[in-house]
C-alpha positions as CSV (number, residue, x, y, z in Angstrom):
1,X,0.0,0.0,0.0
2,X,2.8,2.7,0.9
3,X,4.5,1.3,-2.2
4,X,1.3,2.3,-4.2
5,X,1.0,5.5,-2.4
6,X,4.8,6.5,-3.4
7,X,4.7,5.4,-6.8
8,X,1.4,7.7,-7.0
9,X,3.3,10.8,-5.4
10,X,6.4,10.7,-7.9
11,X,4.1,10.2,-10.7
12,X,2.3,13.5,-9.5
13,X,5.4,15.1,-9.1
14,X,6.7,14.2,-12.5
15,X,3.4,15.1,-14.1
16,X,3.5,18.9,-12.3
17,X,6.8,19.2,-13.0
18,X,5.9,18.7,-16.6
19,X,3.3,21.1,-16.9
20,X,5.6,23.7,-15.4
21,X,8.0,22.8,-18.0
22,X,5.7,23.1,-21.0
23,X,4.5,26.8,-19.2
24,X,7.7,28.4,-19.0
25,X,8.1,27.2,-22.8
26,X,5.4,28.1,-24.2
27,X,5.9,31.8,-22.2
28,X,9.5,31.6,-23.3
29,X,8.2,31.4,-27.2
30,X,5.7,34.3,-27.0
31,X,8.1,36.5,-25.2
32,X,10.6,35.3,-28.5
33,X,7.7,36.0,-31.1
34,X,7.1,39.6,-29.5
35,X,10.9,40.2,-29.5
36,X,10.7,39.0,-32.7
37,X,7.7,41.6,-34.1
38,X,9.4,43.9,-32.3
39,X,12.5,43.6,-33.8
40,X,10.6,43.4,-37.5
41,X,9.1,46.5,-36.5
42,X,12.0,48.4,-35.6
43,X,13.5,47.6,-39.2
44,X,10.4,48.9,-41.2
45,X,9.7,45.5,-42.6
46,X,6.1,46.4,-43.6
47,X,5.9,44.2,-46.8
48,X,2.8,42.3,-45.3
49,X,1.2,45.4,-44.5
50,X,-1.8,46.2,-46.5
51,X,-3.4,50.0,-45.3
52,X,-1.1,52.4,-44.0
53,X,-2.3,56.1,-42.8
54,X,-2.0,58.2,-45.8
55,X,-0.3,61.7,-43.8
56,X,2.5,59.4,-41.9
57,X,5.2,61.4,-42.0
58,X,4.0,63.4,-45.2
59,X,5.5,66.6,-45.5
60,X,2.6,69.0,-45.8
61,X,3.5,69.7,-49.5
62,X,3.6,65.6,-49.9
63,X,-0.3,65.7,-48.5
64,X,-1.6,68.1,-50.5
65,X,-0.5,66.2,-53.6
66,X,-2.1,63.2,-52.4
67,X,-4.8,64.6,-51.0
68,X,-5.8,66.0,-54.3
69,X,-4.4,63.1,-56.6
70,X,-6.3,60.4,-54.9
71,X,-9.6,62.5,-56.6
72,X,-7.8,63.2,-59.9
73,X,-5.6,59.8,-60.0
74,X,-7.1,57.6,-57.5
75,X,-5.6,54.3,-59.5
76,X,-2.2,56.3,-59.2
77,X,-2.6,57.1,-55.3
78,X,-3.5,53.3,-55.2
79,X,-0.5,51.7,-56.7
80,X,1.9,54.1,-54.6
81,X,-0.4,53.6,-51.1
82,X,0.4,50.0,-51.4
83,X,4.2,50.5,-52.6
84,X,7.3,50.4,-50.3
85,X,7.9,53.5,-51.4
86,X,4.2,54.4,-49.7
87,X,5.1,52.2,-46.6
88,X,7.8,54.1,-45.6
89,X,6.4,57.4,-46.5
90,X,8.2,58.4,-49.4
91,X,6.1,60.5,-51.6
92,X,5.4,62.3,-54.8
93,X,7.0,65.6,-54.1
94,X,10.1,63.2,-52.1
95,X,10.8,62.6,-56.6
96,X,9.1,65.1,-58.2
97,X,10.4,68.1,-56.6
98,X,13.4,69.9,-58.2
99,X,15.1,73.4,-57.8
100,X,13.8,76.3,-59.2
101,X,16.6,76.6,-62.0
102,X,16.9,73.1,-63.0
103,X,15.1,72.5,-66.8
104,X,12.4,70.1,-66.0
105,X,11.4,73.1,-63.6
106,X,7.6,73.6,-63.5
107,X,4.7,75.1,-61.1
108,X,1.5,73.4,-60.3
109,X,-1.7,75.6,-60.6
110,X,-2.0,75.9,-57.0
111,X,1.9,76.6,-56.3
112,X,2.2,79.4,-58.2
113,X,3.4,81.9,-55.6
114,X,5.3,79.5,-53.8
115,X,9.2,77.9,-53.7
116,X,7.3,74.8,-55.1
117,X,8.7,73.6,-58.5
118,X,7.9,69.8,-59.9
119,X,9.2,68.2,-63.0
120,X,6.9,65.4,-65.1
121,X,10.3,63.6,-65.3
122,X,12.1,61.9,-62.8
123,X,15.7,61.4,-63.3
124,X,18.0,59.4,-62.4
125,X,20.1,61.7,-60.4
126,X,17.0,61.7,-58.3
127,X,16.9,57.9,-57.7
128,X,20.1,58.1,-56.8
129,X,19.9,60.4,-53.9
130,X,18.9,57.1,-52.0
131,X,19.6,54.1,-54.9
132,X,23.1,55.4,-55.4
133,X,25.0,51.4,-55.7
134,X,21.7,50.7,-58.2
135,X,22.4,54.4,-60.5
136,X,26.5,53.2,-60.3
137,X,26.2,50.1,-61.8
138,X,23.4,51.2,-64.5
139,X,26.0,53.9,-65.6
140,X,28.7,50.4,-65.5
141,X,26.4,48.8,-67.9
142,X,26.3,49.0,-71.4
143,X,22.7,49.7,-71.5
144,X,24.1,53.2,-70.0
145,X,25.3,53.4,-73.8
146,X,22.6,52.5,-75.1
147,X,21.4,55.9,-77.3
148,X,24.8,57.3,-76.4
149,X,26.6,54.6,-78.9
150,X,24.4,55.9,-81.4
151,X,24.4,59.7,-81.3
152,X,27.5,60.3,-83.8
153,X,26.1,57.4,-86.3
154,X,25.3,60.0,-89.1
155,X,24.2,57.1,-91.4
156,X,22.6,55.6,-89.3
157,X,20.3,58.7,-88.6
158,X,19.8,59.2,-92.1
159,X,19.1,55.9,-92.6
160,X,15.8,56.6,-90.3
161,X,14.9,59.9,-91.2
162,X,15.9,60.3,-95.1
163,X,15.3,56.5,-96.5
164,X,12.3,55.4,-94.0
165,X,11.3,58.5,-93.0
166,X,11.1,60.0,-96.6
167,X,12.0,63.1,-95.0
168,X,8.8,63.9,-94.6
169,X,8.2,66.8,-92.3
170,X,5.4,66.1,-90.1
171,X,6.1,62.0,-90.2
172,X,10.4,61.4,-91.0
173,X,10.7,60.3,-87.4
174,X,8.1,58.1,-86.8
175,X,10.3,55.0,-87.6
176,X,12.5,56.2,-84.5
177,X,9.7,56.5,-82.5
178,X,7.8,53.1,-83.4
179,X,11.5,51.4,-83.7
180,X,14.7,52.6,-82.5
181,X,14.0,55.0,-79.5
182,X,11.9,51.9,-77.8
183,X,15.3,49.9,-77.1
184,X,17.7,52.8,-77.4
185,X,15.7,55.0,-75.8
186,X,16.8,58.9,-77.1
187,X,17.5,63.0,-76.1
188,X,14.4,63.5,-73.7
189,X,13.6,66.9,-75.1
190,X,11.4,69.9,-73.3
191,X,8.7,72.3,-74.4
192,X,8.4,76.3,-73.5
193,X,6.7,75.3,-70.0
194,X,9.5,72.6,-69.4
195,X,7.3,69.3,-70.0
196,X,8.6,66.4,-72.1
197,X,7.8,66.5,-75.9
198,X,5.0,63.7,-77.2
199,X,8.0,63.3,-79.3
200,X,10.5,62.1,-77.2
201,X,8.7,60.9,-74.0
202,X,7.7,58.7,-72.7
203,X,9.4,55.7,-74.1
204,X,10.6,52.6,-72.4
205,X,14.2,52.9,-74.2
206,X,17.1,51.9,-72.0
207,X,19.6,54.4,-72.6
208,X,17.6,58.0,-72.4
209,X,19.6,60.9,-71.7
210,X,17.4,63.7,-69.3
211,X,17.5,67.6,-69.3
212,X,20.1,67.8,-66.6
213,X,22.3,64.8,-68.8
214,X,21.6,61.9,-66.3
215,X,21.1,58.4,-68.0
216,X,18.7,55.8,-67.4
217,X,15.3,54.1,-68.7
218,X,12.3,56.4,-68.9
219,X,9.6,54.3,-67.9
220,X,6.3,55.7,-68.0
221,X,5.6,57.2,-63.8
222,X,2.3,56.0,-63.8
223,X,3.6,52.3,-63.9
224,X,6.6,53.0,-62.5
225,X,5.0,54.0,-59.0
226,X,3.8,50.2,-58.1
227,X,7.8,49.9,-57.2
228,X,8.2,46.2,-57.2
229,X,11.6,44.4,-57.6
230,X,9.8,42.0,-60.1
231,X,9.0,44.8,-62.4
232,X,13.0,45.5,-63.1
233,X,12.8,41.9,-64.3
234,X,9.6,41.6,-66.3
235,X,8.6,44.9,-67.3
236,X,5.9,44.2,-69.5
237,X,2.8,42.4,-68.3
């Protein structure tokens, strides 16, 4: 009987001693997980994250445009809310704003008055003000050459405008535009109010050279604003 007793004791004991065991585990992993979130948090890893407070950390000039464009551009507004770019609160004046003297130089409606000036284009100087390995080893490449190559090919160019082109005034370039400038990519030119020409932009042509003589691809701003690594390798849908 005491023998029965005993055995029933240690067999108690071990059981508790279990439980206690399995507790101070299963506290150990939460307190691991919340270190964990924690730590994700503290790195701005909010890839998961679907709806983010538009004005967080928004310069007030960088919530007007939104406030505004999500009216006027609401699928644009969309693609950028749900970006990385949108996540971290990177905005649309963060690109688009340039100094008053640069080329691309341009005043909304409702910032004339102000030190505001915004360009259409965004260059690749601009990206890299934060992309600055990325712009390096674009300008490595020898899609950086791309138009460049082609600039001093007189026959080439005559070859587009004279033979294909027929010279013709209003239509001689249309074959670089349907053709060459779509790979190549070309001289981004400007009007009188400092927006790209129809002519010359956009265009998805590797080796564009902008206003202020930075190189890169020109691809159209309204795609362009989803900012997904797996657009850089498929492009096109």
């Amino acid at each position: 009987m005491r023998k029965a007793i005993g055995f029933a004791i240690v067999a108690l004991s071990f059981l508790a001693l279990a439980a206690l065991a399995q507790d101070n585990a299963e506290k150990s992993a939460s307190a691991g997980d919340s270190s964990n979130a924690e730590k994700s948090l503290s790195v701005g890893d909010l890839s998961m994250v679907k709806s983010i407070v538009i004005d967080r950390g928004l310069t007030p000039e960088g919530k007007q445009c939104v406030t505004c464009h999500i009216n006027v551009n609401p699928g644009i507004i969309s693609d950028w809310k749900n970006s990385r770019h949108g996540h971290v609160g990177v905005s649309c004046i963060d690109c688009h704003r340039v100094n008053k003297d640069s080329p691309m130089a341009t005043q909304h409606e409702d910032l004339v008055g102000t030190d505001v000036y915004i360009s259409t284009l965004v260059p690749p100087s601009t990206c890299g003000r934060c992309h600055s390995e990325e712009l390096k080893q674009f300008e490595e490449s020898g899609h950086f050459r791309a138009y460049r190559q082609i600039i001093p090919k007189d026959s080439l160019h005559a070859l587009v405008h004279k033979h294909e082109g027929r010279s013709n005034p209003e239509l001689s370039n249309a074959p670089n535009e349907t053709g060459c400038m779509q790979c190549h990519g070309t001289k981004i030119e400007l009007d009188a109010d400092g927006r790209p020409t129809p002519e010359t932009w956009p265009n998805m042509g590797m080796g564009n050279i902008y206003p202020d003589g930075s190189t890169a691809i020109a691809a159209r701003v309204i795609r362009a604003t989803e900012f997904q690594i797996a657009e850089s390798r498929k492009p096109t849908p």
